[in-house]
N, C-alpha and C positions, 0 to 999 in steps of 0.2 A: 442130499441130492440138489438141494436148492444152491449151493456154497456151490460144488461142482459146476452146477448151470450159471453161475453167475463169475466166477474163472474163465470157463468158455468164452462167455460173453466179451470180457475187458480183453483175452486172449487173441479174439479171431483175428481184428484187424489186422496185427503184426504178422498172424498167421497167413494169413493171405495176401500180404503183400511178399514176405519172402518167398513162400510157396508159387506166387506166379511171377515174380524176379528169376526165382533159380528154374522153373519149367519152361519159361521164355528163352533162357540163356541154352537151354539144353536143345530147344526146338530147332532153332536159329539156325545155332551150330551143325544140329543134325543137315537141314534144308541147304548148308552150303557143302556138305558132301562131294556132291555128285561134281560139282565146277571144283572146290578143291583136288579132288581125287586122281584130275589128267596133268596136275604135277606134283603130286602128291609123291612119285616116284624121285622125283629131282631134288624132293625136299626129303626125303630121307638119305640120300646119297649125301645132301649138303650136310647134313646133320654127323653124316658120320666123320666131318673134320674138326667138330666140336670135342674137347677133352667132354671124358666117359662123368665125371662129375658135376660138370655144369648140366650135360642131358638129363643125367638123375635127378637133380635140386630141380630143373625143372617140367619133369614127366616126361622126356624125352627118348631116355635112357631103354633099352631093349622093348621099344613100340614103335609097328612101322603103321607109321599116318597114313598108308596109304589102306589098309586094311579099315575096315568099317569099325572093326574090333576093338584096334587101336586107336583108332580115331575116336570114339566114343570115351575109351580110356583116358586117354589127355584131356578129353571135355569135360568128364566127369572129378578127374583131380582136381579144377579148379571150383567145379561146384560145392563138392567137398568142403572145401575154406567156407564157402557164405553158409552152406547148412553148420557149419563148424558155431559160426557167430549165431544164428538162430538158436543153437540149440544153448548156447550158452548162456545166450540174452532171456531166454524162456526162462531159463534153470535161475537165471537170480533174480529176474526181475517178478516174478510171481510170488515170491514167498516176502519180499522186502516191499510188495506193494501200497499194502496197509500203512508199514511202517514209514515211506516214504511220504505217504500222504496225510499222515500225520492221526492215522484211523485205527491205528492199531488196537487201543485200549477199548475201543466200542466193541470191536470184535471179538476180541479175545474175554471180555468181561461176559460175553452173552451166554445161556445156559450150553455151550458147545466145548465140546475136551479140544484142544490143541490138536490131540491125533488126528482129530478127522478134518478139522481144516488141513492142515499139512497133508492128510492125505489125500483131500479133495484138490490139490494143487499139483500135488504129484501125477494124480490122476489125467489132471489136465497138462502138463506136461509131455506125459505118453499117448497120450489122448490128440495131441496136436503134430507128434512126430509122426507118431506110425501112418495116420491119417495125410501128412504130408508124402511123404517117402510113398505111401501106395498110389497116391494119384502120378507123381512124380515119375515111376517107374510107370504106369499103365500108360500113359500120356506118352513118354517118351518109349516105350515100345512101339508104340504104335504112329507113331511121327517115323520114327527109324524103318519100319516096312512100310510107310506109306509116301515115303521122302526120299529115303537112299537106295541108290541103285542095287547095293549088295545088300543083303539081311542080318541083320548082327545073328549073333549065336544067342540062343535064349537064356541058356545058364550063366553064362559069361555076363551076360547086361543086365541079370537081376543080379549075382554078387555085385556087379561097378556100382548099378545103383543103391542097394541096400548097405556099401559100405557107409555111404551119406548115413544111415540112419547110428550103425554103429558110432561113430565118430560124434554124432552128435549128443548121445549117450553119456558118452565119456563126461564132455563139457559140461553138459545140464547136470551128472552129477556134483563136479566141479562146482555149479554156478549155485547149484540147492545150498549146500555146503557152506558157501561166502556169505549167501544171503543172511541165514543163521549165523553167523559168527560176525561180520561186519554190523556195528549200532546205527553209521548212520549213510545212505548210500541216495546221493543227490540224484547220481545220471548213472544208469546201469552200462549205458555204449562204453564209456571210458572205459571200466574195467571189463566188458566183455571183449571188446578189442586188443585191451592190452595183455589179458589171458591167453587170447586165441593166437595173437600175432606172436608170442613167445612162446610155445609151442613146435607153429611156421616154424619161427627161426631158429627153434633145435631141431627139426625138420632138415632144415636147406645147410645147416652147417654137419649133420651127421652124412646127406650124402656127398656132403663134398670131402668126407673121410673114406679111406679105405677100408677098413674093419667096420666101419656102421656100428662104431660102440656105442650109440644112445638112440641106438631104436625102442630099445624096452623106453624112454622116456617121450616120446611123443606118439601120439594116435597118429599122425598123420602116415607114421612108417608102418603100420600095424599090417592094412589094405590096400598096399600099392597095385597100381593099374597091370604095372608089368610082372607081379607076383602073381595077380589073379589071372592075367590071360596064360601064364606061362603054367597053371595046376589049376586052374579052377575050383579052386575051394581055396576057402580064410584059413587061415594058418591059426592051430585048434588054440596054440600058445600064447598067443597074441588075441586073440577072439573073450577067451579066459581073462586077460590081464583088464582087459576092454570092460569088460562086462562087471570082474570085481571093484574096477574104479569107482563104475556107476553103482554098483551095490554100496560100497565099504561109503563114498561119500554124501550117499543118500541117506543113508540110514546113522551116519552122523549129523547130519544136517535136523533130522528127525528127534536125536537125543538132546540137541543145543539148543535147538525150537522151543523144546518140552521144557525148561530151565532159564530161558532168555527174558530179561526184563523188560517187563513193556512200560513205557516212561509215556505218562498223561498229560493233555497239554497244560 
């Protein structure tokens, strides 16, 4: 318990400043609604002389802005991205933080198994998402009936926002994983960015394909705005693939943990 509370601890600040980065951006967005929305109509007319691929790559694609729905939609694909980088930057920079700071050997020599640090880190990892994403959603539900003219649809705006949290799953397993397997990791942004943003950019090059042959390879195609408005439910196949990433790379992250050498200064 103590390891957990002290996770927490080194965790919050980041947690709370992306957590009111990304509910600020959503607020904002919301509050200009109602002034965007009386040409919201002109702006999807323009939109439709745009080729059908560049609208996809970037949230355009079968969502009309003028709708609260959509509108929401398109706001929330790009929050997506920065919860994409949170959740990555959590997933490696927690387990490789010791190790970064040169503390590793203190810790890991004290009467404590390996499993339960790692699990006290994991802990705090879900611990900072799910805690993110519910304020995130209630906050911005409630900006959206209290700001926009029209009222989102209830179920429609907890999957947009809840896909934030899948997505970020994905990564932080990704991120567990590296931290375990990388010896020595200076600056966690480089490589959370440079993870995240290749991803993006099999993202923005698959919808500029016809067939969308590498949707199985980025989250980003998993929970599209205009998938979810268009069925209202996650697509079960992709939801699965989502979830086994986070499993399969967590729980290697966990066996490489258990095996990794801790080098004294």
């Amino acid at each position: 318990m103590n390891i957990l509370k002290q996770e927490l601890k080194m965790a919050f600040r980041s947690w709370l400043y992306f957590t009111f980065g990304m509910l600020a951006t959503l607020i904002i967005f919301i509050s200009f609604f109602n002034v965007f929305q009386t040409d919201a109509a002109l702006m999807d007319q323009l939109l439709q002389n745009f080729p059908q691929e560049f609208k996809a790559a970037f949230g355009f694609a079968d969502v009309k802005l003028s709708s609260i729905d959509g509108y929401l939609s398109f706001t929330i694909s790009y929050i997506v991205l920065v919860g994409a980088v949170y959740g990555m930057k959590l997933g490696l920079a927690l387990p490789s933080e010791e190790y970064r700071a040169k503390a590793a050997d203190f810790l890991l020599t004290k009467p404590v198994r390996r499993t339960r640090v790692v699990t006290a880190k994991l802990l705090t990892v879900l611990i900072c998402l799910f805690a993110q994403n519910i304020i995130i959603f209630g906050a911005g539900l409630a900006a959206a009936n209290l700001l926009a003219a029209d009222k989102p649809d209830v179920l429609t705006f907890t999957l947009l926002c809840f896909s934030i949290l899948f997505v970020q799953l994905f990564f932080a397993g990704i991120g567990l994983a590296l931290a375990a397997v990388l010896q020595k990791i200076k600056s966690v942004m480089p490589i959370t960015l440079g993870v995240v943003f290749f991803f993006f950019i099999i993202e923005l090059i698959n919808q500029s394909l016809q067939e969308k042959p590498l949707t199985y390879l980025t989250p980003f195609s998993y929970f599209k705005g205009s998938d979810i408005l268009a069925s209202r439910v996650y697509d079960s196949t992709y939801l699965i693939i989502d979830l086994a990433v986070f499993v399969v790379f967590t729980g290697l992250g966990y066996w490489i943990y258990q095996k990794k050498d801790v080098h004294s200064l």
